[in-house]
C-alpha positions in Angstrom: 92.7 104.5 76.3 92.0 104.2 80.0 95.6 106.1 81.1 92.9 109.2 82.9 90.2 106.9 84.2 89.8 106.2 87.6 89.6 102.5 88.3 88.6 100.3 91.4 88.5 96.2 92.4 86.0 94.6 93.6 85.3 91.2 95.1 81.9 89.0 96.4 80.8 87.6 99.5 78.0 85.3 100.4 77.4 87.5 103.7 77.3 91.2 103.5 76.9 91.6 107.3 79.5 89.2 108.1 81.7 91.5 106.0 81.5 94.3 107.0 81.9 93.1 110.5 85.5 92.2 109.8 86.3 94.4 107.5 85.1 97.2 109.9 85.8 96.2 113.6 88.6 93.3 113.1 90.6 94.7 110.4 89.6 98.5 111.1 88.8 99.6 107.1 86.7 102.4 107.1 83.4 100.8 105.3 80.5 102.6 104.0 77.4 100.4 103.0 74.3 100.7 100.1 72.0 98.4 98.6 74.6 97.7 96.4 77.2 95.9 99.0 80.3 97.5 101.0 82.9 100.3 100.1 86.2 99.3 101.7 88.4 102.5 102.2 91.8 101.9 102.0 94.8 103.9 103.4 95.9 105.9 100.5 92.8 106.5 99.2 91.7 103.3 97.1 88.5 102.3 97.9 87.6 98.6 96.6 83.8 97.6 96.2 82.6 94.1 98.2 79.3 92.6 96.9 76.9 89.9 98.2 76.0 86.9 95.6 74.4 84.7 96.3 76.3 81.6 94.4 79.7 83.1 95.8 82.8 81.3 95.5 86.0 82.1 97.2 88.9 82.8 95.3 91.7 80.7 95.3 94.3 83.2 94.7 94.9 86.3 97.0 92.6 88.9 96.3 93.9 92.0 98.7 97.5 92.2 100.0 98.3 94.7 102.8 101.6 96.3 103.0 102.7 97.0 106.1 106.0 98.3 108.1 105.9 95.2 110.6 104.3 92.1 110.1 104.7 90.3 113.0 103.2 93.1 115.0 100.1 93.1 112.1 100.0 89.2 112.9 99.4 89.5 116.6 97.0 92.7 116.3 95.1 90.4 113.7 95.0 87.2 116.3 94.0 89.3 119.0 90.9 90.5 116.7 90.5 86.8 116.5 91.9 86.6 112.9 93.6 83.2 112.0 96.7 82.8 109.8 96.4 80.3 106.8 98.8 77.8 106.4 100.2 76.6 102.8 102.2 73.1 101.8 103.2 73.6 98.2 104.7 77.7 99.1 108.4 77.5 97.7 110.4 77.8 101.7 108.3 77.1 105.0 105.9 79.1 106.9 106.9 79.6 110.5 105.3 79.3 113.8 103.3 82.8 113.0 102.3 81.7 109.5 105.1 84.2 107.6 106.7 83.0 104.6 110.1 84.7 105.7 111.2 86.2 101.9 113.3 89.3 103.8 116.2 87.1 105.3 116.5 84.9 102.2 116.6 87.7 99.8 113.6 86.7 98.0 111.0 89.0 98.2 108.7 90.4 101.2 107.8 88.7 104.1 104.1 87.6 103.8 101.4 85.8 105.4 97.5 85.4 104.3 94.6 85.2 106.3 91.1 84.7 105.0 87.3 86.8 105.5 84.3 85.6 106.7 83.9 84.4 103.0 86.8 82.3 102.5 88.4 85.0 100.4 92.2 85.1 100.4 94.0 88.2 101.7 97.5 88.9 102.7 100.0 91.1 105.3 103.1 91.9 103.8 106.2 93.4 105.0 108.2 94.9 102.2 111.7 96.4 104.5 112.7 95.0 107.4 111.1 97.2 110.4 112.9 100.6 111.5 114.7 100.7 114.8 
């Protein structure tokens, strides 16, 4: 049924300023804006709608994950934007000093850490390959 549709995500915020503030300057998303909320434009070509309510909760599960070829470099570029790393007890192995859930050297799955926006929504870095040399 929907196999040649077009399809995109979206997610709320309780602040559409405060959004598009860091989606904009400290994660450095291309973001258009309407009445309607934000257009987040992603790297290859996705483009993911953000939209104010007022009654916004955050979720509790990760709701963006960003691939990318080296996380700990992502990590400090996010910290120097002023970005904090969240840290997790009940993960299945333990975050290190950066926040990454090392899944790369244990051979179980990508190394990952998660960060949240302005509206306590859950998003991720991870690192799929270890980094070319």
């Amino acid at each position: 049924m929907f196999t040649d549709t077009t399809a995109f995500s979206g997610f709320s915020v309780d602040d559409q300023a405060k959004a598009k503030e860091f989606y904009d300057k400290k994660l450095g998303l291309k973001v258009d804006e309407d009445q309607m909320g934000l257009t987040l434009h992603l790297g290859n070509g996705a483009e993911i709608f953000v939209y104010p309510k007022e009654d916004h909760k955050p979720a509790t599960f990760t709701i963006l994950n960003f691939i990318v070829p080296n996380i700990d470099e992502t990590i400090d570029k996010l910290k120097a934007a002023g970005v904090n790393m969240e840290k997790y007890d009940n993960l299945p192995a333990p975050q290190d000093e950066k926040g990454v859930l090392r899944g790369l050297a244990a051979g179980q799955g990508p190394d990952i850490a998660w960060f949240t926006d302005p509206a306590g929504n859950v998003l991720a870095v991870l690192q799929n390959e270890k980094p070319k040399q």
